[in-house]
C-alpha positions in Angstrom: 69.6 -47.8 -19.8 66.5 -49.6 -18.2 64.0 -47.5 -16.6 62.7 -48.0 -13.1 59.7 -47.9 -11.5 58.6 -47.3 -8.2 56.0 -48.0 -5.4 55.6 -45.9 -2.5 53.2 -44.7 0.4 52.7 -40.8 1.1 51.7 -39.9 4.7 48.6 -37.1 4.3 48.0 -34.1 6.7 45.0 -36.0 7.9 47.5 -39.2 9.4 46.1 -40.9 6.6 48.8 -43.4 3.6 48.1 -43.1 -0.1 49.9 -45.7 -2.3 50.8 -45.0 -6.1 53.3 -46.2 -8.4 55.7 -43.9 -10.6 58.9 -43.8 -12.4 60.1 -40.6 -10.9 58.8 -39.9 -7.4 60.1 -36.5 -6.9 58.0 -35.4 -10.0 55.1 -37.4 -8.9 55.0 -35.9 -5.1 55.5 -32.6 -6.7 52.2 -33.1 -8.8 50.5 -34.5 -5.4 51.6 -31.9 -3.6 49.9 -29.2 -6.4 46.3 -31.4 -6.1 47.6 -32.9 -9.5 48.5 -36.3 -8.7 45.0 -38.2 -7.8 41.7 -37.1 -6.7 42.9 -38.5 -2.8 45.6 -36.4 -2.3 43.6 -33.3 -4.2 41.5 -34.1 -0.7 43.8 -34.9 1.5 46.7 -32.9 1.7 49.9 -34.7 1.3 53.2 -34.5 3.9 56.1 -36.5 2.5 56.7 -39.7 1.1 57.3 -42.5 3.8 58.0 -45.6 2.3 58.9 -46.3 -1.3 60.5 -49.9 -3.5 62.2 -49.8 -7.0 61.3 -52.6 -9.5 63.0 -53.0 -12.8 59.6 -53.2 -14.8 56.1 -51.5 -14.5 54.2 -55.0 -14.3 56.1 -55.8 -11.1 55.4 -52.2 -9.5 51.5 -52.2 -10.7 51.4 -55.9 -8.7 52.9 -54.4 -5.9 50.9 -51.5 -5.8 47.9 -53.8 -6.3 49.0 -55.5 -3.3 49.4 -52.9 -1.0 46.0 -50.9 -1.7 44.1 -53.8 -1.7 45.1 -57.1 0.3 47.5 -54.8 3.2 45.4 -53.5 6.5 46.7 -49.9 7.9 48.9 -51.9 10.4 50.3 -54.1 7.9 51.3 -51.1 5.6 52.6 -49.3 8.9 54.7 -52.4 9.6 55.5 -52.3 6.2 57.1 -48.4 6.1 59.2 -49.4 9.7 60.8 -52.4 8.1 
């Protein structure tokens, strides 16, 4: 069996989007939602995940997540979570 990984975007209390990468999402919001999961959503309480891809290796999610943090604008990762 081949193990996924995923990318996704959690909206915060404060309207703001955190994006991680995991291979089990339901584990990792849990450990956001204790102040366990990264030191901006320990600060920023988190509301649900909004937007979230599954890759088939953790080189293709890290890129992805690379991507989004760094090279997306708020808008873009808005229009990202409506498409």
């Amino acid at each position: 069996m081949n193990k996924s990984y995923y990318v996704y975007i959690i909206l915060t209390e404060r309207n703001t989007l955190y994006c991680g990468y995991t291979d089990d999402i339901e584990k990792r919001f849990l450990m956001h939602q204790k102040g366990q999961g990264a030191k901006y959503t320990a600060a920023n309480k988190p509301l649900k995940v909004v937007w979230s891809k599954e890759f088939s290796s953790k080189s293709e999610a890290l890129k992805e997540e690379y991507r989004i943090k760094h090279k997306l604008s708020r808008k873009q990762k808005l229009e990202l979570i409506q498409s």
